[in-house]
C-alpha positions in Angstrom: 12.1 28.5 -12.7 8.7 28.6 -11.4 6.8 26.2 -9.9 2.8 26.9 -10.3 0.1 26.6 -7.9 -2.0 24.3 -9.2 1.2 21.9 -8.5 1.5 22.9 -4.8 -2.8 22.0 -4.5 -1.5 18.8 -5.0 1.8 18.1 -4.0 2.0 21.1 -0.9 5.2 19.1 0.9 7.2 18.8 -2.5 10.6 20.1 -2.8 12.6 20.9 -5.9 16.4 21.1 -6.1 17.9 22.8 -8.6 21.8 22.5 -9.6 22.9 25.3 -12.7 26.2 24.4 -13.9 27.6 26.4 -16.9 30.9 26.5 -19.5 31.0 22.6 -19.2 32.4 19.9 -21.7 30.0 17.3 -22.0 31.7 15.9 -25.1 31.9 11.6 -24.4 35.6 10.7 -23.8 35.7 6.9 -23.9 38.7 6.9 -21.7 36.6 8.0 -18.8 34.4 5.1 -19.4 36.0 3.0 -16.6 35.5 5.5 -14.2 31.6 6.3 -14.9 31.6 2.5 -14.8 32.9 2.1 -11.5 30.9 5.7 -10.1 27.7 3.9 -11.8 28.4 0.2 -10.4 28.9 1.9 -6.8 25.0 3.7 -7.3 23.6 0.6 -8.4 25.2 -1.1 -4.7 24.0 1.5 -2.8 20.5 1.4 -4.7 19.7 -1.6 -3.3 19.7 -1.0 0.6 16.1 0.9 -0.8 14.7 -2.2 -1.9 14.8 -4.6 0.9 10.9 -6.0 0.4 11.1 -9.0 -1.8 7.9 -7.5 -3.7 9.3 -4.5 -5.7 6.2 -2.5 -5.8 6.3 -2.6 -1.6 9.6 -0.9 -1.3 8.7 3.1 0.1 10.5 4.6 -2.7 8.7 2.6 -5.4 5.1 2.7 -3.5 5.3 6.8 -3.0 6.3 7.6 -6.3 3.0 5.5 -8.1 1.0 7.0 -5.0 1.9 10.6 -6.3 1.8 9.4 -10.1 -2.4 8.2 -9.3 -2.5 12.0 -8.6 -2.9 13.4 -11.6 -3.6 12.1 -15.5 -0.5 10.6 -16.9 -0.4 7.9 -20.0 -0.9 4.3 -19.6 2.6 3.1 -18.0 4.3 6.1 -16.8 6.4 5.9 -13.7 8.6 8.0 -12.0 12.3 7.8 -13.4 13.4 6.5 -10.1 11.7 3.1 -10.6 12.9 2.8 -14.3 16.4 3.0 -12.3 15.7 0.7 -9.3 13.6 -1.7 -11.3 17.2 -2.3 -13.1 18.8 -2.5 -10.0 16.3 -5.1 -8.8 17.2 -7.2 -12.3 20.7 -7.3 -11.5 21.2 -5.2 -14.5 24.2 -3.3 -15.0 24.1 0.6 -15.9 26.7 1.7 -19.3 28.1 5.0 -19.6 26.2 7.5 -21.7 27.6 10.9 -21.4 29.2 12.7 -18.4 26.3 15.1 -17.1 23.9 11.6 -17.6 25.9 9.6 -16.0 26.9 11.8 -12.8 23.0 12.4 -12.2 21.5 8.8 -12.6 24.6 8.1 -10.0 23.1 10.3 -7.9 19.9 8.8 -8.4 20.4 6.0 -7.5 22.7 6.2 -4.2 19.9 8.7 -2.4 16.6 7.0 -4.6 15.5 10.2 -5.6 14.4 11.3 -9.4 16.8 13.5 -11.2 17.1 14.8 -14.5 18.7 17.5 -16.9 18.1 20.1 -19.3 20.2 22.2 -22.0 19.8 25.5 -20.2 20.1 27.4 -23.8 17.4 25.3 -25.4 14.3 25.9 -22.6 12.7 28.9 -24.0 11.6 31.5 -21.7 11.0 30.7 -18.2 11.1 26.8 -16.8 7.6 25.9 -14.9 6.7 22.6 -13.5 2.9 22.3 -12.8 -0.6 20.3 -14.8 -0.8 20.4 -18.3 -3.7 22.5 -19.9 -3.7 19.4 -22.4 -2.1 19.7 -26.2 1.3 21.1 -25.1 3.6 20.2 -28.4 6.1 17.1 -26.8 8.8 15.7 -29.2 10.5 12.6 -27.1 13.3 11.1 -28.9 13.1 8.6 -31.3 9.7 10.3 -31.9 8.5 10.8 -35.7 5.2 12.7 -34.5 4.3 14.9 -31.7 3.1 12.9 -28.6 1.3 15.9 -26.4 0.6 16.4 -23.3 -2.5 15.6 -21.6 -4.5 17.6 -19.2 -3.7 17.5 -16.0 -0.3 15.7 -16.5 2.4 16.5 -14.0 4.6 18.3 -16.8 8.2 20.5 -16.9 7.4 23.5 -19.8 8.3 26.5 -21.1 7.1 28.9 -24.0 7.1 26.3 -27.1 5.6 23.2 -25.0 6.3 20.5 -22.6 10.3 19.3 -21.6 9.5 16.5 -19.5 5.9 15.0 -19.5 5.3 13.2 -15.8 7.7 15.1 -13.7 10.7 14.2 -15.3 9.0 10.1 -17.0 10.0 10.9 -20.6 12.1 14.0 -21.7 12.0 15.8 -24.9 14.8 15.8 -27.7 14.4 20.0 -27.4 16.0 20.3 -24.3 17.7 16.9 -23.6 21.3 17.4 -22.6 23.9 16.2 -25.6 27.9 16.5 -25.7 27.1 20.0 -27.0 25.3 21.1 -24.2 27.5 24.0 -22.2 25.2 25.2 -19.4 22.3 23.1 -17.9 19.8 22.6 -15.3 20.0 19.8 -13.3 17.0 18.9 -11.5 16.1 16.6 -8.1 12.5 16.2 -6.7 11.0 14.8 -3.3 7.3 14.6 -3.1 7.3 14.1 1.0 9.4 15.6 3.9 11.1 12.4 4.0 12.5 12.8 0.6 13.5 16.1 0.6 16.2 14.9 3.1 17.5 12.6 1.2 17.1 15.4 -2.1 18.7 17.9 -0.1 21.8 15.7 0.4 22.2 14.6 -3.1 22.2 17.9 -4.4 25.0 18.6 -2.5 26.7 15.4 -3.9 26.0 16.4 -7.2 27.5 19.6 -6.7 30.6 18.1 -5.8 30.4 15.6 -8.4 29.9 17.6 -11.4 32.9 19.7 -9.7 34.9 16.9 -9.3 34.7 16.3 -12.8 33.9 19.4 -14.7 35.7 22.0 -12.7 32.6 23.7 -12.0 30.9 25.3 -9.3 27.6 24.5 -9.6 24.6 26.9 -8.4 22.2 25.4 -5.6 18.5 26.3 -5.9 15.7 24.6 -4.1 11.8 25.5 -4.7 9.0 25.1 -2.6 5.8 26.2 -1.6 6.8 29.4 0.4 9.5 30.0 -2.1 8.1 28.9 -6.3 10.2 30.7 -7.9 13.5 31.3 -8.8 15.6 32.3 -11.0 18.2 30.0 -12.9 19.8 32.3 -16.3 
């Protein structure tokens, strides 16, 4: 994966864990739906100790994220994937099970309030960047009956055929989404400030041991920053 420059000019303190787990079974087994249940009802208690201001929009986590979104050009209504999650939490709405990998991840997401996401490792073609659109890279969200591209300037995950996620990781495309036939993936943790990356850095730990506890498999830590872009993930 490599992170390009023009992302560093504006985001220089940014840090971007990296977890590569491969020879999973993603496949849905709805016996284990009690226990991603219970793992997803414990995030969603620990969530809230992030959102003690009564305004949502004044909690830290919430006000950084749109902060760094009025960065760059993103479409009307995009926010980070961390307030989809928390504004949830803030309803009193309760999280369902959707498949293992998802459900480990937004876990982690919400205990340590920091984005993550996920990608089929064998669909990304050619290398993974993260850095500003040119504008017109081919998106295909899902759901989606007609391409939705990128824009330039957006804040967009890519590799040779177009954009993965547009937004950092706001909308993900049906190309590289993970499914119950996904076997190897990326999964994928950002912090935008020092402050974060603390909190990143502990949850990817806990979403090593997670995906271990569950899978039987020893995920691979990467982090990315500005002294160190690139790395490689195959």
């Amino acid at each position: 994966m490599t992170v390009d420059a023009n992302f560093w000019e504006v985001f220089p303190e940014a840090k971007i864990n990296l977890l590569v787990v491969k020879d999973i079974d993603n496949i849905v087994d709805e016996a284990d739906d009690p226990k991603f249940e219970a793992m997803l009802k414990q995030g969603n208690r620990e969530a809230k100790k992030f959102l003690g201001e009564e305004t949502f929009t004044q909690n830290v986590v919430i006000a950084e994220w749109r902060e760094a979104f009025a960065k760059f050009k993103t479409k009307k209504g995009a926010r980070s994937s961390i307030e989809a999650l928390l504004k949830r939490v803030n309803q009193d709405k309760d999280f369902r099970p959707i498949s293992p990998l998802v459900d480990i991840y937004n876990t982690i997401s919400l205990t340590f309030a920091v984005p993550c996401g996920g990608e089929d490792l064998m669909m990304i073609q050619g290398d993974l960047h993260l850095g500003k659109a040119t504008g017109g890279e081919s998106f295909f969200p899902l759901g989606a009956e007609k391409d939705a591209p990128a824009l330039p300037e957006e804040i967009i995950y890519y590799d040779d055929e177009g954009a993965i996620c547009r937004s950092f990781n706001w909308r993900e495309a049906k190309r590289t989404m993970l499914q119950e036939t996904t076997k190897d993936a990326v999964l994928v943790i950002e912090a935008i400030n020092l402050d974060q990356a603390k909190r990143a850095d502990d949850a990817i730990l806990a979403l090593q041991t997670a995906v271990n506890d569950y899978f039987g498999v020893q995920g691979e830590i990467h982090e990315v920053t500005v002294n160190q872009p690139s790395v490689v993930i195959y």
